[in-house]
C-alpha positions, -999 to 999 in steps of 0.1 A, spaced: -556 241 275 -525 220 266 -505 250 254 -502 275 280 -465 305 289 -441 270 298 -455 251 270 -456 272 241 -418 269 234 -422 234 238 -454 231 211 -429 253 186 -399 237 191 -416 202 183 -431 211 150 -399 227 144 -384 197 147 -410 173 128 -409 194 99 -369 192 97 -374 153 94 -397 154 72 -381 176 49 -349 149 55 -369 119 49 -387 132 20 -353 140 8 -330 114 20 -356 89 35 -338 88 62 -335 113 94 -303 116 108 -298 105 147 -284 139 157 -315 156 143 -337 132 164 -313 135 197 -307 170 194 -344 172 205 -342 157 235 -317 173 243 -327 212 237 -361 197 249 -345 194 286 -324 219 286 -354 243 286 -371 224 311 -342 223 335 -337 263 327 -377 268 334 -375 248 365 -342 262 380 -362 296 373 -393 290 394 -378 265 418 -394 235 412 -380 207 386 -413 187 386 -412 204 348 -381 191 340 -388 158 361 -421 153 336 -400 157 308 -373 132 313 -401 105 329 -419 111 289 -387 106 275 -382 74 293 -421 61 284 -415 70 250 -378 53 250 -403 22 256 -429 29 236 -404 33 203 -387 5 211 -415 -17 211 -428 -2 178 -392 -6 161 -392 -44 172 -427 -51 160 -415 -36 130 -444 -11 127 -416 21 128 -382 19 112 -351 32 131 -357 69 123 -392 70 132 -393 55 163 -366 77 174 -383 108 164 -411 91 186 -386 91 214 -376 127 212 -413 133 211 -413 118 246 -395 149 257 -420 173 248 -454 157 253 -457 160 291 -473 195 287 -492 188 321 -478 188 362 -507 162 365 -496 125 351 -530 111 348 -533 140 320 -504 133 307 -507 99 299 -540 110 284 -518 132 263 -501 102 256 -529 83 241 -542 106 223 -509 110 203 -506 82 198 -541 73 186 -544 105 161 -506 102 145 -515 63 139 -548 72 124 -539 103 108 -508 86 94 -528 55 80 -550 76 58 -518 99 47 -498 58 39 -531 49 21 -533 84 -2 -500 81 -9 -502 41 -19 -531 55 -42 -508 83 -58 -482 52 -66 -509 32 -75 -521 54 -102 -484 61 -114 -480 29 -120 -510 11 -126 -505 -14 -153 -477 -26 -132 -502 -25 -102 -529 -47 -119 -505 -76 -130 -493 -77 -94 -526 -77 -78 -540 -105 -98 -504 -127 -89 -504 -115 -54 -546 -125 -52 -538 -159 -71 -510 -165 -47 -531 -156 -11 -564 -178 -22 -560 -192 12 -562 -160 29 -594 -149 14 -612 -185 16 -602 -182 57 -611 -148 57 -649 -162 42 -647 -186 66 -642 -169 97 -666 -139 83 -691 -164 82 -687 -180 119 -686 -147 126 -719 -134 110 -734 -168 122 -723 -167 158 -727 -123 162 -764 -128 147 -775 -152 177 -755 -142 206 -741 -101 200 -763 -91 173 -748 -54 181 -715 -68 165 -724 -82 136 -710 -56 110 -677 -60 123 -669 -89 103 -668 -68 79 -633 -55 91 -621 -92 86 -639 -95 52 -616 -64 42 -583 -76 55 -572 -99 31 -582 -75 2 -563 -43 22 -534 -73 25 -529 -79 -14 -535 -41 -17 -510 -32 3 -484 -65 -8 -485 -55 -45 -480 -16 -38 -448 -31 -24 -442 -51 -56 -449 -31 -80 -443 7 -70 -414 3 -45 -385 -19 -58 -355 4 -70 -326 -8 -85 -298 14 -76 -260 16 -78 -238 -1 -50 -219 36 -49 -255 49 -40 -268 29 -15 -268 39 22 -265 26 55 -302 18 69 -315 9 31 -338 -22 30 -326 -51 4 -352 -65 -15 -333 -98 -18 -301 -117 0 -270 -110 -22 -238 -126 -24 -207 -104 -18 -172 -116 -20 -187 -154 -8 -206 -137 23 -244 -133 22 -262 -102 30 -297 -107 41 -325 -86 31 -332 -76 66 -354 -55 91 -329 -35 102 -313 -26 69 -275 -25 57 -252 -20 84 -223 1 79 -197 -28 79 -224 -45 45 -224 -13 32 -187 -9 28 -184 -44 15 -210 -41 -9 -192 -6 -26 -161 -24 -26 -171 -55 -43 -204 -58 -57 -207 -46 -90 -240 -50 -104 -272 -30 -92 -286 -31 -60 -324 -40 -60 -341 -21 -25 -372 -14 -12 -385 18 -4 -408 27 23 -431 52 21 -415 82 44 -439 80 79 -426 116 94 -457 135 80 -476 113 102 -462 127 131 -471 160 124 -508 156 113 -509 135 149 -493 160 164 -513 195 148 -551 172 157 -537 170 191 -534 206 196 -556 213 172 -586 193 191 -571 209 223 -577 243 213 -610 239 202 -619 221 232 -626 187 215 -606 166 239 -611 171 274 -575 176 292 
């Protein structure tokens, strides 16, 4: 059992925690840093406290080496631009709590499994909510989908292609495998899905006195002869300034679909599968 006397303050304090920047990103969508860093650091401080008090820091060691393996891990999401800036920190903050075992080869199982069920369980929360847009604004949705299918006919005629090799090739040599062409059959379809959600449902137009530092242009602009690129990382601070000063029409942005809650259905399967005995720790 993952949640034992040591831990328990630990389990609390991280739903604690996700559900504050959730209720920020649902809000804002954005979490502040101090929110995500505050974490880590109350997160330590309890296990330096626990460890000075039965005299062995092993507990707060496993904390900070989680911290550090996380630090990694959200980096490398951030920069294959699977997490924006907030959510891979609150993956990093994370880091702190997760090592809820002295024994690393359980921990990193711990790890895994994290990872695995807040992935998961966040894909299927991403793909209700795209529906619940969807439905909002359908007529919008259905124009966009037939330009965004007219405009990807390459995808899905190398998509057929590669379904059939595949089909061919898994029906003589791995007959076991053949059904998972299907996965390639769907992508292109899940591709335009996903590409005219974007399109359609997600493009605000918004004042330059209410934009924020972080938020995602839809298109380069032109401010006082500089250009602003629509970029990963979002307006910086010095952009945002300029663009409040200067720019006087709206702002057209895109707006993400808030990933926090899929740290907290990852996180509540984990114990939750824990507790029942459904993953073996």
């Amino acid at each position: 059992m993952l949640i034992d006397e040591m831990n328990l303050f630990l389990v609390v304090l991280g739903l604690v925690w996700i559900v504050g920047a959730i209720l920020q990103d649902l809000r804002r969508r954005e979490v502040d840093n101090i929110w995500n860093f505050s974490l880590i650091g109350v997160a330590l401080a309890y296990r330096l406290a626990v460890s000075v008090d039965v005299g062995s820091y092993w507990f707060f060691v496993n904390g900070l080496v989680g911290f550090l393996v996380f630090l990694v891990l959200g980096n490398l999401f951030y920069h294959m631009r699977m997490f924006a800036g907030g959510d891979a920190k609150l993956l990093i903050a994370l880091g702190a709590i997760l090592p809820l075992s002295f024994d690393w080869i359980v921990n990193f199982k711990i790890f895994g499994w994290f990872v695995l069920l807040f992935l998961f369980g966040g894909s299927i929360y991403v793909f209700v909510w795209s529906l619940v847009l969807v439905v909002l604004n359908f007529k919008k949705f259905v124009r966009e989908f037939g330009k965004q299918v007219r405009a990807n006919k390459r995808i899905f005629y190398l998509s057929w292609l590669f379904v059939l090799i595949w089909f061919v090739g898994s029906y003589f040599v791995f007959s076991e495998f053949v059904l998972l062409g299907l996965v390639f059959l769907l992508f292109p379809i899940l591709f335009v899905f996903a590409k005219s959600v974007e399109e359609s449902c997600m493009i605000r137009a918004v004042e330059p006195s209410r934009l924020t530092e972080g938020e995602w242009l839809y298109e380069d602009i032109f401010v006082g002869g500089k250009k602003i690129k629509g970029k990963w990382e979002g307006v910086s601070a010095s952009e945002l300034r300029l663009i409040r000063e200067k720019y006087r029409r709206k702002v057209l942005i895109k707006i993400g679909i808030p990933f926090t809650p899929g740290f907290l259905i990852g996180f509540l399967l984990l114990i939750g599968l824990d507790w029942f005995g459904l993953i073996g720790f």
